[in-house]
Backbone and ligand atoms as CSV (ligand in chain L), in Angstrom:
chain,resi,resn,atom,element,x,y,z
A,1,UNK,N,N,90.932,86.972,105.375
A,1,UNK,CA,C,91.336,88.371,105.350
A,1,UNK,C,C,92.738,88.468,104.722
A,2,UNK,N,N,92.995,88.823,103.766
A,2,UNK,CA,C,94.132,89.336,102.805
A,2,UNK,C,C,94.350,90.905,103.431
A,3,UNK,N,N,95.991,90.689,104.047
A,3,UNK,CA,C,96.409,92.084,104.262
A,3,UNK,C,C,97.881,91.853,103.690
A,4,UNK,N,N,98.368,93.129,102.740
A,4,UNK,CA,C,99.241,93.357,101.975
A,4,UNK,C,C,100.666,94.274,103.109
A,5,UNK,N,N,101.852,94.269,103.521
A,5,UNK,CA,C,102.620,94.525,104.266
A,5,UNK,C,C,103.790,94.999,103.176
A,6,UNK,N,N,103.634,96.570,103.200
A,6,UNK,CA,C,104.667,97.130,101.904
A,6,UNK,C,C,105.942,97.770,102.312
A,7,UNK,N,N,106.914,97.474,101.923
A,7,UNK,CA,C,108.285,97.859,102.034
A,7,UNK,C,C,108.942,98.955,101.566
A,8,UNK,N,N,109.232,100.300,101.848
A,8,UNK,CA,C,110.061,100.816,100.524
A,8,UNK,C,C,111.094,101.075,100.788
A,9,UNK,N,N,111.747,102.512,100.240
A,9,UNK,CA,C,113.238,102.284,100.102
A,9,UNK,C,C,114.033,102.347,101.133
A,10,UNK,N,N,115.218,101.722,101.188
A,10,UNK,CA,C,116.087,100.878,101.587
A,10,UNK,C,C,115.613,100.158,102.480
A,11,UNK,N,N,114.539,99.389,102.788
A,11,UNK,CA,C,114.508,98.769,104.025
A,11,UNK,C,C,114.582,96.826,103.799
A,12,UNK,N,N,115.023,96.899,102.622
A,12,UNK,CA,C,115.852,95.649,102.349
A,12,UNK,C,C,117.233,95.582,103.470
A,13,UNK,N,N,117.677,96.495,103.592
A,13,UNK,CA,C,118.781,96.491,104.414
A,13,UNK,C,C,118.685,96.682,105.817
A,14,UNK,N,N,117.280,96.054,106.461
A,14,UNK,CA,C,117.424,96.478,107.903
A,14,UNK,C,C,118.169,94.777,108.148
A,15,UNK,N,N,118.777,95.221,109.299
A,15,UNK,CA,C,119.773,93.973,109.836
A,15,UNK,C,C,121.011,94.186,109.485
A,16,UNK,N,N,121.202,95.306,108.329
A,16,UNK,CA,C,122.684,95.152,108.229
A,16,UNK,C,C,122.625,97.149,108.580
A,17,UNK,N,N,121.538,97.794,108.556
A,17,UNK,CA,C,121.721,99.177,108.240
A,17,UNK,C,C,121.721,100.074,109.695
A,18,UNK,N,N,122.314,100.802,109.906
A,18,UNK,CA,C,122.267,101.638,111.338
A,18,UNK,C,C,121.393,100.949,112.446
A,19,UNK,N,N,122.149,99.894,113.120
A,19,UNK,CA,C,121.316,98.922,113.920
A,19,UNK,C,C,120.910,99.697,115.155
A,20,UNK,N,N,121.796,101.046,115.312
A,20,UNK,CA,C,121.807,101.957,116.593
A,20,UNK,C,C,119.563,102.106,116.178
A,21,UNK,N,N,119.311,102.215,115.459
A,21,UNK,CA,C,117.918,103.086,114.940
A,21,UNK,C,C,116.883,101.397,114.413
A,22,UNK,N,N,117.570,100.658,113.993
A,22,UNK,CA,C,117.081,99.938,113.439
A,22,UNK,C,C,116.972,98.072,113.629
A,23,UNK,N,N,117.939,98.280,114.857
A,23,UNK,CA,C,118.131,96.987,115.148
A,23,UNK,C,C,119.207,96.017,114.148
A,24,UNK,N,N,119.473,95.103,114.544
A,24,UNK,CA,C,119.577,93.638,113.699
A,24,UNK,C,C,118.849,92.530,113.077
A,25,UNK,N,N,117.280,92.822,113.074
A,25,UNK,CA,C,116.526,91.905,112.318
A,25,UNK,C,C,116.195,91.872,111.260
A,26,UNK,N,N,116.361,90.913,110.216
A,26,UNK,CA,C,116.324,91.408,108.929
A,26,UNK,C,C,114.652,91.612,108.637
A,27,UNK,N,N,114.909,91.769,106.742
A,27,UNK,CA,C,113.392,92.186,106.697
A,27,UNK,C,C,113.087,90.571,106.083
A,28,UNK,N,N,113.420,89.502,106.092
A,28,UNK,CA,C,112.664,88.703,105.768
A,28,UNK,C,C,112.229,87.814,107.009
A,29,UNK,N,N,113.007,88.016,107.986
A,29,UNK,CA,C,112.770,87.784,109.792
A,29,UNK,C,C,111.568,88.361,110.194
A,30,UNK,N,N,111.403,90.057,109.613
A,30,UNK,CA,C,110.158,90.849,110.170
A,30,UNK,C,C,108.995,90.439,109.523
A,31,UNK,N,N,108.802,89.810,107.895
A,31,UNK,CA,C,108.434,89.458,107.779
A,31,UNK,C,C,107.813,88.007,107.551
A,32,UNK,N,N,108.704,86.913,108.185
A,32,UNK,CA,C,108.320,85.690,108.771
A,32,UNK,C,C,107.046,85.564,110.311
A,33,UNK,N,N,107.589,86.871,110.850
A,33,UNK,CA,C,106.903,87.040,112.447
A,33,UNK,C,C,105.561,87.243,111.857
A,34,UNK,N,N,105.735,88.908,110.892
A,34,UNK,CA,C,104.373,88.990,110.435
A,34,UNK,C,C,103.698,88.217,110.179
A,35,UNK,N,N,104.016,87.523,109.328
A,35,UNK,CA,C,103.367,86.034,108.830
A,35,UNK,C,C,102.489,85.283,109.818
A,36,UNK,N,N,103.434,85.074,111.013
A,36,UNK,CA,C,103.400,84.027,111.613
A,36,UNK,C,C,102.077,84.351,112.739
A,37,UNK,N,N,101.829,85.902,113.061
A,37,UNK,CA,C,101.104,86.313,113.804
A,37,UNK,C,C,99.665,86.542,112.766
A,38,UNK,N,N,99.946,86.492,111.714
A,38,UNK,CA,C,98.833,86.827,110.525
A,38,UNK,C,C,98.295,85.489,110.914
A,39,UNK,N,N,99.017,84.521,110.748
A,39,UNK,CA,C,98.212,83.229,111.268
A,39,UNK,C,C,97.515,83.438,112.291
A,40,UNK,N,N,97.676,83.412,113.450
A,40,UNK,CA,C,97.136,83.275,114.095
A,40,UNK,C,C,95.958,84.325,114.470
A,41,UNK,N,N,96.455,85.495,114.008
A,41,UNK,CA,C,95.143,86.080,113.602
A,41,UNK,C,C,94.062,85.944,112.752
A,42,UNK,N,N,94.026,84.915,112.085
A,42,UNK,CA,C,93.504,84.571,110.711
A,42,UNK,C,C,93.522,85.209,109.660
A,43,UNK,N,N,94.569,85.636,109.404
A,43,UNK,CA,C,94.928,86.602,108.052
A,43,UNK,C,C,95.955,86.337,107.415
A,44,UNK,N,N,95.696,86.157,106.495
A,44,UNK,CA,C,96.944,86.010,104.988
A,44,UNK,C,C,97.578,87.244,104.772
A,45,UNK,N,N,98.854,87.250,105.316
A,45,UNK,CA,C,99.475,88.362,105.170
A,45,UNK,C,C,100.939,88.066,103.996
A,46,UNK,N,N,100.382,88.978,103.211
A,46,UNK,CA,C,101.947,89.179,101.931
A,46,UNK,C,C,102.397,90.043,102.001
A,47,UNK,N,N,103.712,90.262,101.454
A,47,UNK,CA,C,104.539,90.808,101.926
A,47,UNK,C,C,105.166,91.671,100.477
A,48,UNK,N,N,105.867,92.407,100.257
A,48,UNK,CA,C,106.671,93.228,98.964
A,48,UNK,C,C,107.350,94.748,99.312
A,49,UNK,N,N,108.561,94.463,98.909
A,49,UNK,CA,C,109.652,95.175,99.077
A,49,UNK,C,C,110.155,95.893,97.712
A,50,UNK,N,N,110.597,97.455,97.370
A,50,UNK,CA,C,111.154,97.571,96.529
A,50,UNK,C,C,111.692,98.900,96.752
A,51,UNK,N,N,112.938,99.304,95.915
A,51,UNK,CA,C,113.271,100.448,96.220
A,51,UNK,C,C,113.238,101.708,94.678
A,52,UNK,N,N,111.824,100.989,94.335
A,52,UNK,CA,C,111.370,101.416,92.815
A,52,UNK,C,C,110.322,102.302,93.464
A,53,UNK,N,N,110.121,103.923,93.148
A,53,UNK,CA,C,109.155,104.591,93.754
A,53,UNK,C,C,107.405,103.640,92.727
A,54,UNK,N,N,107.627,103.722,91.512
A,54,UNK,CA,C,107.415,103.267,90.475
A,54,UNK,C,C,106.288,101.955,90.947
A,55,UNK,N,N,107.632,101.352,90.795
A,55,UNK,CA,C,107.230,99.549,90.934
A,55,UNK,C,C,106.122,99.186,92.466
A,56,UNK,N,N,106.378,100.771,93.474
A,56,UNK,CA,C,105.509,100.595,94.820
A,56,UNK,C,C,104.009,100.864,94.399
A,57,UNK,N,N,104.180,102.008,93.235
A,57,UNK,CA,C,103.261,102.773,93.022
A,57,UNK,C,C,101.955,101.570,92.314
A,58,UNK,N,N,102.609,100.973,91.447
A,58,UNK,CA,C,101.880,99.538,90.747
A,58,UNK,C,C,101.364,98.592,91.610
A,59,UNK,N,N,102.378,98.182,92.643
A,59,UNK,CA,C,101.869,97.311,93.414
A,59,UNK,C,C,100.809,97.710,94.647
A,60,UNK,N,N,100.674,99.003,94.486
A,60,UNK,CA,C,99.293,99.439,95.250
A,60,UNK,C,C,98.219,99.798,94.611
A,61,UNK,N,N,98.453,99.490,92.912
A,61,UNK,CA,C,97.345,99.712,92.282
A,61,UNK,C,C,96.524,98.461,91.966
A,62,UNK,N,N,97.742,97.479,92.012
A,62,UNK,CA,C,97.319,95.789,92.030
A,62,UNK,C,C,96.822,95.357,93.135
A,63,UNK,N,N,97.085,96.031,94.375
A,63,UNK,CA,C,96.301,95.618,95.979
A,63,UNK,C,C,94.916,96.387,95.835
A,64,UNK,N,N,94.291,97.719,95.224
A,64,UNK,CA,C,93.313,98.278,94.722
A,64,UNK,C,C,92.422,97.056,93.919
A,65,UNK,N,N,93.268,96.661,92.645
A,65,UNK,CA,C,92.283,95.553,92.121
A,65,UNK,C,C,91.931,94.227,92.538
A,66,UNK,N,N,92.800,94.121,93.575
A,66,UNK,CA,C,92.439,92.382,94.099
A,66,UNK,C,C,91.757,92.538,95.593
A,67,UNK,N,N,91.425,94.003,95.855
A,67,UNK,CA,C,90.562,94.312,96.930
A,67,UNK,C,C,91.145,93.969,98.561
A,68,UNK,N,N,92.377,93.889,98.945
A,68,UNK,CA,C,92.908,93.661,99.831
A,68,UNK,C,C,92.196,94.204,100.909
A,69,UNK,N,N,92.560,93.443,101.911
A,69,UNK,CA,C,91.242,94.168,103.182
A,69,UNK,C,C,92.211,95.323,103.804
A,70,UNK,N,N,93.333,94.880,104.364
A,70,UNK,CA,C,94.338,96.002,104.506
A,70,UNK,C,C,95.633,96.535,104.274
A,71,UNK,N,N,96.472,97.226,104.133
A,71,UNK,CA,C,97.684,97.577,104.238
A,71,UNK,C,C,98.471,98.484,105.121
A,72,UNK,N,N,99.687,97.312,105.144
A,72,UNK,CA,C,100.434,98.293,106.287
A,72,UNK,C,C,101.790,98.557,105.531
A,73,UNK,N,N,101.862,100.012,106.243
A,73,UNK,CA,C,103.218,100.684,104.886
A,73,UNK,C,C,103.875,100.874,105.553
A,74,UNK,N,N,105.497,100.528,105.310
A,74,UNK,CA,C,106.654,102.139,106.060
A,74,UNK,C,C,107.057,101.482,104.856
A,75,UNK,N,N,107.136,102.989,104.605
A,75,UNK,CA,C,107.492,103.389,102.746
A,75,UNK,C,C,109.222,103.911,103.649
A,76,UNK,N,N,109.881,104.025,104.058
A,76,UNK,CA,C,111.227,104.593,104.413
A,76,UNK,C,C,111.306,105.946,103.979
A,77,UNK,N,N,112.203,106.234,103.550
A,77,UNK,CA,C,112.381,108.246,103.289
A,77,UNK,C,C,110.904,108.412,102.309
A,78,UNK,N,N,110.614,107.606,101.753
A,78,UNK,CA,C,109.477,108.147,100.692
A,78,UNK,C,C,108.560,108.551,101.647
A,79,UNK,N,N,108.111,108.234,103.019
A,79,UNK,CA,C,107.294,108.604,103.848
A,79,UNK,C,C,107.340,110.152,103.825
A,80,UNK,N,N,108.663,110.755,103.859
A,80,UNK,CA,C,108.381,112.559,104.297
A,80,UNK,C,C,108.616,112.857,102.692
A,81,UNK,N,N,108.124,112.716,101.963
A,81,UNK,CA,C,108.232,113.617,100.667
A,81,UNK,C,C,107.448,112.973,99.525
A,82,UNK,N,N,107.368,111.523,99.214
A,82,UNK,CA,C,106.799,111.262,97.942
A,82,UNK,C,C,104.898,111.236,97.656
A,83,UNK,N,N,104.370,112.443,97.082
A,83,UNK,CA,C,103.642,112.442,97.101
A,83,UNK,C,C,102.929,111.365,95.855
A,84,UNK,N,N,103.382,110.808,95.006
A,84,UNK,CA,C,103.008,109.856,94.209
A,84,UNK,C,C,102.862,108.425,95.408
A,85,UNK,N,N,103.692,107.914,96.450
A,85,UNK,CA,C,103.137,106.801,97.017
A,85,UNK,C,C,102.089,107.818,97.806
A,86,UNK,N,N,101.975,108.776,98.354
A,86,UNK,CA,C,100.155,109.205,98.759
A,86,UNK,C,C,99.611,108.913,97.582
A,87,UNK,N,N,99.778,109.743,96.926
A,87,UNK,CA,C,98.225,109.520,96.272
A,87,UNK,C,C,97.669,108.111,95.477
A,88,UNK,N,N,98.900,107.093,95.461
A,88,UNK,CA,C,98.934,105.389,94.968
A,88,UNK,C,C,97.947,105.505,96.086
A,89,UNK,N,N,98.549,105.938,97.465
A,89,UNK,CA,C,97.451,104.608,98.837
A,89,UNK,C,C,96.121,105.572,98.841
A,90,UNK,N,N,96.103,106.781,98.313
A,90,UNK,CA,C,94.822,107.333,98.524
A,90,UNK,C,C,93.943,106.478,97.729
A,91,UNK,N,N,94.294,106.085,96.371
A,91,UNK,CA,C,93.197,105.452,95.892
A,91,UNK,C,C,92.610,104.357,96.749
A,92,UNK,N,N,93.288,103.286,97.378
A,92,UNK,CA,C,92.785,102.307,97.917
A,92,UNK,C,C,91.429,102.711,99.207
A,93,UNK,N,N,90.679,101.760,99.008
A,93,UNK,CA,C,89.840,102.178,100.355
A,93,UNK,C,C,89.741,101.428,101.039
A,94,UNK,N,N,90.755,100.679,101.555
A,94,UNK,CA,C,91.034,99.928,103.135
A,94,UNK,C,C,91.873,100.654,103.922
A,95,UNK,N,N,91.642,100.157,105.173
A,95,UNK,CA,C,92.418,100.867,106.092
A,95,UNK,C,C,93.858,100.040,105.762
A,96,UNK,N,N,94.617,101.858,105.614
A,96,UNK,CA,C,96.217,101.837,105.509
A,96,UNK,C,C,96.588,102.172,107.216
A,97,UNK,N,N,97.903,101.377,107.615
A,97,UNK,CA,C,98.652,101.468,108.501
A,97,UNK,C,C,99.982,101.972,108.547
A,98,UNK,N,N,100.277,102.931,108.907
A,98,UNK,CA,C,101.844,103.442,109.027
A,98,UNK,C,C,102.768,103.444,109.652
A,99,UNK,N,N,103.675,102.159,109.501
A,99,UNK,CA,C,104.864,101.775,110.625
A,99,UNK,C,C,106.100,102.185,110.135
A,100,UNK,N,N,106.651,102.606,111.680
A,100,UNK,CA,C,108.639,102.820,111.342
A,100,UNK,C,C,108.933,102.237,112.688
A,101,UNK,N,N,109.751,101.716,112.114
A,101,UNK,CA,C,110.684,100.885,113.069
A,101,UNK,C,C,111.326,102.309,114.195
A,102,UNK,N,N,111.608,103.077,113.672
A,102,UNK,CA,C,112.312,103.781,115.036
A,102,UNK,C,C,110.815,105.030,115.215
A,103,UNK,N,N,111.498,105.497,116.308
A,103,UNK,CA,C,110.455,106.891,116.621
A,103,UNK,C,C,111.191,108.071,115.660
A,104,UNK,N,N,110.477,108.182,114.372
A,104,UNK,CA,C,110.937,109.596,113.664
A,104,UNK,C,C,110.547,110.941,114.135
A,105,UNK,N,N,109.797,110.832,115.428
A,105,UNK,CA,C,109.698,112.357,116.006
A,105,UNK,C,C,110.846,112.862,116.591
A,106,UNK,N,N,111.887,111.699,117.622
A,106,UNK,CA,C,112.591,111.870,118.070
A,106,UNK,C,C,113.923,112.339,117.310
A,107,UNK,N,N,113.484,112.123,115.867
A,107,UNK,CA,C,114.959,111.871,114.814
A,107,UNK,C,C,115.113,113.411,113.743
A,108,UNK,N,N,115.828,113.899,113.314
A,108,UNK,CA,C,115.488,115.167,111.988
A,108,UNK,C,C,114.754,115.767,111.801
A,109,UNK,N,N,114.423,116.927,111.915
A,109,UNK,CA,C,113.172,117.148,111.928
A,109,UNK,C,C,112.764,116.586,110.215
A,110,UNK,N,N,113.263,116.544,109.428
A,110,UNK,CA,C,112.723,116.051,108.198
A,110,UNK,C,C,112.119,114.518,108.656
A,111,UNK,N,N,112.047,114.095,108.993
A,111,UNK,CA,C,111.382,112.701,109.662
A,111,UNK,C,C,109.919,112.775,110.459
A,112,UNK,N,N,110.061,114.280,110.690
A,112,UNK,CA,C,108.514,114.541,111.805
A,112,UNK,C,C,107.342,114.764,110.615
A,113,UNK,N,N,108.152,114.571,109.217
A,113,UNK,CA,C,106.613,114.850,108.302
A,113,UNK,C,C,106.733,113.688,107.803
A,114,UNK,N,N,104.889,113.410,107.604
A,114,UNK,CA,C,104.949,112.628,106.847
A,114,UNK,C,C,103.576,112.560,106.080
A,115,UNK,N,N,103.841,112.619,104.862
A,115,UNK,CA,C,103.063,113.158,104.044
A,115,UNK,C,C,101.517,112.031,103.623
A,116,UNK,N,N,101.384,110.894,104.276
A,116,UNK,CA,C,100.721,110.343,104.376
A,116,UNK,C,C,100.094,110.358,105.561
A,117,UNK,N,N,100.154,110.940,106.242
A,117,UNK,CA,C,99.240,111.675,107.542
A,117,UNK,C,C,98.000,111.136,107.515
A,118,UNK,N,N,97.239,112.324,106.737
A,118,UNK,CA,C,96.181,112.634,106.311
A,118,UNK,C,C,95.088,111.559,106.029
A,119,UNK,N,N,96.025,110.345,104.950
A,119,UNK,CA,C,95.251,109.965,104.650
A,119,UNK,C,C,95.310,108.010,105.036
A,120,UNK,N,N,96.304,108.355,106.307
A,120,UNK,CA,C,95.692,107.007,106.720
A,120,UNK,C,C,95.515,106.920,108.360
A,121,UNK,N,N,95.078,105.288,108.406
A,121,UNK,CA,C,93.862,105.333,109.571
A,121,UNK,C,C,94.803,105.329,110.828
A,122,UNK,N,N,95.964,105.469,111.214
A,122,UNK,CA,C,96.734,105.795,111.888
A,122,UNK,C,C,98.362,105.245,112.104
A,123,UNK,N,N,99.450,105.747,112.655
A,123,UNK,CA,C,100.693,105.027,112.566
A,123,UNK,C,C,101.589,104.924,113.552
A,124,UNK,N,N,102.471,103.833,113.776
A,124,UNK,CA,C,102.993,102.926,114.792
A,124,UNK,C,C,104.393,103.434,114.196
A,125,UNK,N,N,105.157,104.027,115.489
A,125,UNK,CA,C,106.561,104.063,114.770
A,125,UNK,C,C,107.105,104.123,116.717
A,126,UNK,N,N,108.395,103.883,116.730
A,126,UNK,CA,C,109.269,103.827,117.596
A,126,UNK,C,C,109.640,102.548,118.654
A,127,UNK,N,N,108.853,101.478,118.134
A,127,UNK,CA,C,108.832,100.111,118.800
A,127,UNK,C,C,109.415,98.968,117.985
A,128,UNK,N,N,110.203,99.426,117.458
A,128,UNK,CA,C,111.714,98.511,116.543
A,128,UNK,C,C,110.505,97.290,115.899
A,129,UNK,N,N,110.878,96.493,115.944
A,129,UNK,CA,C,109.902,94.970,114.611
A,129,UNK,C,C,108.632,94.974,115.269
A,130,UNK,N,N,108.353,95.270,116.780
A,130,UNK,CA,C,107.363,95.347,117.511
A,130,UNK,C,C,106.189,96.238,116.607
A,131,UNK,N,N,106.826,97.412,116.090
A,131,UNK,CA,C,105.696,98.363,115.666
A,131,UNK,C,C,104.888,97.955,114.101
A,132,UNK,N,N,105.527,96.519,113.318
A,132,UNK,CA,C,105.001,95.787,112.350
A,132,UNK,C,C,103.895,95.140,113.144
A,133,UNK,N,N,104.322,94.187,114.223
A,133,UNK,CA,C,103.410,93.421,114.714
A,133,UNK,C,C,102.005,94.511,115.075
A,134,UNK,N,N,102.196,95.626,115.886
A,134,UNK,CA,C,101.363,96.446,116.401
A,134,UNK,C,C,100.124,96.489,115.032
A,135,UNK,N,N,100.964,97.224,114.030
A,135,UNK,CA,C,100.477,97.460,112.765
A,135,UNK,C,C,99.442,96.534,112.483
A,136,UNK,N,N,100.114,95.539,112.262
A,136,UNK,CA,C,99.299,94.003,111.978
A,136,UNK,C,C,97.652,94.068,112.714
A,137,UNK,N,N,98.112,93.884,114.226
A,137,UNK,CA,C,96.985,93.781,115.212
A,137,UNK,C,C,95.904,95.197,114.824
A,138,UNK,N,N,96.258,96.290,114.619
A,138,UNK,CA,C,95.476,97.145,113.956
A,138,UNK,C,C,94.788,97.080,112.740
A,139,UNK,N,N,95.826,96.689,111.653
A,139,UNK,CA,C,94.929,96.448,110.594
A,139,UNK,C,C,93.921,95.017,110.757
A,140,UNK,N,N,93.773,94.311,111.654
A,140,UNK,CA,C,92.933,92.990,111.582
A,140,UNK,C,C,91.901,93.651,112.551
A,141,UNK,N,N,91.862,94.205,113.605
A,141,UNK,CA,C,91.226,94.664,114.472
A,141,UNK,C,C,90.050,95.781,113.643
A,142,UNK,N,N,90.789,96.470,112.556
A,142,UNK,CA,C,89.820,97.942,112.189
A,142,UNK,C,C,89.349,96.905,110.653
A,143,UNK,N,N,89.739,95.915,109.691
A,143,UNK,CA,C,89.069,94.981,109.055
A,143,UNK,C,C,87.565,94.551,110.071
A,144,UNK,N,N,88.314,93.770,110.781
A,144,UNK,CA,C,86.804,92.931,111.878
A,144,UNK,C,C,85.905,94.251,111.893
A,145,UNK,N,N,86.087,95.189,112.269
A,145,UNK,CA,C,84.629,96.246,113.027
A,145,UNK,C,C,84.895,96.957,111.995
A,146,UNK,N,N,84.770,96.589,110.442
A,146,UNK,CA,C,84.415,97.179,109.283
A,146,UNK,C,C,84.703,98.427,109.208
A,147,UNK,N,N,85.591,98.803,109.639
A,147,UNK,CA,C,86.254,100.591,109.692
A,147,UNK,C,C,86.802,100.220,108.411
A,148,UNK,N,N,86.643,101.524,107.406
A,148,UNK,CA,C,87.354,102.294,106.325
A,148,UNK,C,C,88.878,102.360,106.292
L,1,DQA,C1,C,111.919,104.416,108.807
L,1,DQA,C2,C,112.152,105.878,109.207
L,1,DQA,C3,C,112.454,106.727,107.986
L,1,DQA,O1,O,112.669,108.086,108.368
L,1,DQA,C4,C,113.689,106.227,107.289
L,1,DQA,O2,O,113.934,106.965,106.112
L,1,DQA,C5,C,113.642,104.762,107.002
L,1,DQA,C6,C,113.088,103.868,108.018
L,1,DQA,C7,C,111.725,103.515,110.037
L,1,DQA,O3,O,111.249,102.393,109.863
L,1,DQA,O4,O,112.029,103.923,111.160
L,1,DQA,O5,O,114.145,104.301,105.982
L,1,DQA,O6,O,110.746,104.354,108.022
């Protein structure tokens, strides 16, 4: 099982960025754990980071052609506004996962939207690196019982 774990903008900088919201773990820490629990779930989990709306948009058109079983996103601010990463993950037809490290209900109200709602299979936010792992266990769980 190939599941793809996508990064967007600024979240190269968790560990050094508003630790009050975000903790101290970096993102190559969050994604070592991922990894490490992908194992043991039996899943090959990769990983990609960028703060290119662009360069996200490609690399979900390249997870489209190599048929990835799932993806889990926290796209960062692109979550409440960029409708080009929707409609990149609309094309795909695996189940997408939507994680944030903090609870954005609790935060701006510009944080309570998020424009990928709609079109994925559900999302994990307010459980700091915990809500990657969560993510993870979801996307392997809705792969196994062949959910969309
Ligand atoms: C975030 C929440 C977003 O509102 C914010 O823009 C981020 C990080 C999170 O993981 O909590 O960059 O996605």
């Amino acid at each position: 099982m190939n599941i793809l774990v996508l990064h967007g903008i600024n979240l190269n900088m968790f560990g050094k960025r508003d630790p009050a919201q975000y903790g101290t773990t970096t993102l190559a820490e969050i994604n070592a754990s991922v990894s490490a629990l992908g194992k043991e779930l039996g899943a090959h989990v990769e990983a990609f980071q960028t703060n290119f709306e662009g360069a996200m948009a490609e690399r979900i058109h390249q997870a489209h052609a190599d048929g990835v079983h799932a993806v889990i996103i926290n796209a960062g601010a692109w979550t409440h506004y960029s409708y080009g990463i929707r409609d990149a993950l609309a094309i795909l037809k695996c189940p997408i996962i939507e994680v944030h490290m903090s609870n954005v209900h609790a935060r701006e109200a510009f944080r309570h939207v998020s424009v990928f709602a709609e079109i994925v299979k559900g999302q994990i936010c307010g459980f700091g690196t915990d809500s990657y792992l969560m993510g993870l266990r979801a996307a392997v769980s809705a792969v196994q019982a062949g959910q969309p």
